[in-house]
C-alpha positions as CSV (number, residue, x, y, z in Angstrom):
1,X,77.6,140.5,89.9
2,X,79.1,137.2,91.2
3,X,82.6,137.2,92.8
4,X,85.2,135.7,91.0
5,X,86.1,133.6,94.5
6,X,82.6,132.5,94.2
7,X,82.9,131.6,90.9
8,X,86.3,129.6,91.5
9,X,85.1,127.8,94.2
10,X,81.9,126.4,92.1
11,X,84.2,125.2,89.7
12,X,86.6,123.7,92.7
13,X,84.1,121.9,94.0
14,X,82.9,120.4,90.1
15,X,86.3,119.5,89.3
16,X,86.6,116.2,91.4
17,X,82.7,115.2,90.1
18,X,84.6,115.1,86.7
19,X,86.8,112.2,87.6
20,X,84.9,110.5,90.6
21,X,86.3,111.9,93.6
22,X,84.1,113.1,96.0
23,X,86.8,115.5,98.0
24,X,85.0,119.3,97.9
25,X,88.5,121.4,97.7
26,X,87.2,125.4,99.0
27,X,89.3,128.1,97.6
28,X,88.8,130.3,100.6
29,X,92.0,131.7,102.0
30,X,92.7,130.4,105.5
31,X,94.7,133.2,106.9
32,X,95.4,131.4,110.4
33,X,99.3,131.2,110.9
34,X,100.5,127.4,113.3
35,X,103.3,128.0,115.6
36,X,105.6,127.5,112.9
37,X,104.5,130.2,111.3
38,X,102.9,128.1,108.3
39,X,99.5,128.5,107.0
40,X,97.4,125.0,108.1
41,X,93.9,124.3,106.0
42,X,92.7,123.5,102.9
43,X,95.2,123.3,99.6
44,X,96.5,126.2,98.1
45,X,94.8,127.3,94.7
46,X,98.0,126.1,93.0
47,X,97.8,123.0,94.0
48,X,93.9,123.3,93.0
49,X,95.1,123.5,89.6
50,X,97.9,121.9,89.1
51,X,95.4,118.5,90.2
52,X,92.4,119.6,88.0
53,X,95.2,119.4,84.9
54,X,96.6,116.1,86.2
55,X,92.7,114.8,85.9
56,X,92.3,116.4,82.6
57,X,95.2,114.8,81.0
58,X,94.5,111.3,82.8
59,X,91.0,112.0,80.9
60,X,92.5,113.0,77.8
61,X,94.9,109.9,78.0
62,X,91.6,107.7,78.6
63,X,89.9,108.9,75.7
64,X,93.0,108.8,73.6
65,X,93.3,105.0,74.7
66,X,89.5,104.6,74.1
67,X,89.6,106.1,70.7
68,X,93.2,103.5,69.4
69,X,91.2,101.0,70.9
70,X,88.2,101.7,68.7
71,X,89.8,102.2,65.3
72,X,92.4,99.1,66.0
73,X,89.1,97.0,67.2
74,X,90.3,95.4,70.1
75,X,86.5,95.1,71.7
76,X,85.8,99.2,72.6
77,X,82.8,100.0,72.2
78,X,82.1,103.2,69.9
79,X,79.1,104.2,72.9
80,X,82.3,103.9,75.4
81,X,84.8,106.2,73.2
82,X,82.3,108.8,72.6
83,X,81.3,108.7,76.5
84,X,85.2,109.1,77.3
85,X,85.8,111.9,74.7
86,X,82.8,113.5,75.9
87,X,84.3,113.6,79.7
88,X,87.7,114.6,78.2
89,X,86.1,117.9,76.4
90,X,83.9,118.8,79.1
91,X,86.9,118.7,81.6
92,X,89.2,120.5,79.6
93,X,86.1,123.2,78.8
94,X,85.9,123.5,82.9
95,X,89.6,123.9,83.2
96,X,89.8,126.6,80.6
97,X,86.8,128.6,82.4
98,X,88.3,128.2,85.4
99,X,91.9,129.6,84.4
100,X,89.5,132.6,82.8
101,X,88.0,133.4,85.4
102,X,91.2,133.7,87.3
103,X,92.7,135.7,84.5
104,X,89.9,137.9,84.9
105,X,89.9,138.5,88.5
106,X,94.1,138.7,88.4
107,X,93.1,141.6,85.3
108,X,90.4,143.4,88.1
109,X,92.8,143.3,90.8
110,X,95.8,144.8,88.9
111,X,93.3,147.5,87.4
112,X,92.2,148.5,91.1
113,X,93.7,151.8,92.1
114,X,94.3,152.1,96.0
């Protein structure tokens, strides 16, 4: 069976593909404490998601846009509103596995009994 941290970090690292960014975000904890006593390295999951929703909704806004575009017939092509409604769904879909798969493990952690 797969790790759930392996399975967040998969769908990390295809969240940026969605919109065209080419950063790789890892969801690996860096547990090395600076002198300040604050945690240096990669972003912290929360920040993970809250940008993968940001790019969802600028998706979601872009097919939206697409779509008023189409049905008011100011030159959108119906190929380029069904490509951008396509993106939309597909990120949104990725989004919600993701937040189930960290529902999941949240579940598997608090059902662990030490």
């Amino acid at each position: 069976m797969a790790s759930p941290l392996n399975a967040l970090n998969a769908a990390a690292a295809a969240l940026p593909a969605l919109a065209g960014g080419a950063r790789t975000p890892t969801l690996a904890p860096d547990l090395s404490l600076g002198a300040t006593g604050s945690a240096s390295g990669p972003a912290p999951f929360a920040d993970l998601l809250t940008d993968a929703v940001g790019q969802v909704n600028q998706l979601e806004s872009q097919a939206h846009a697409a779509v008023d575009g189409l049905m008011t017939g100011s030159g959108v092509d119906v190929h380029q509103a069904m490509i951008a409604t396509a993106k939309a769904d597909m990120a949104f879909e990725l989004v919600l596995a993701v937040r189930n798969k960290a529902v999941q493990a949240y579940q598997q952690v608090i059902g662990m009994q030490f």
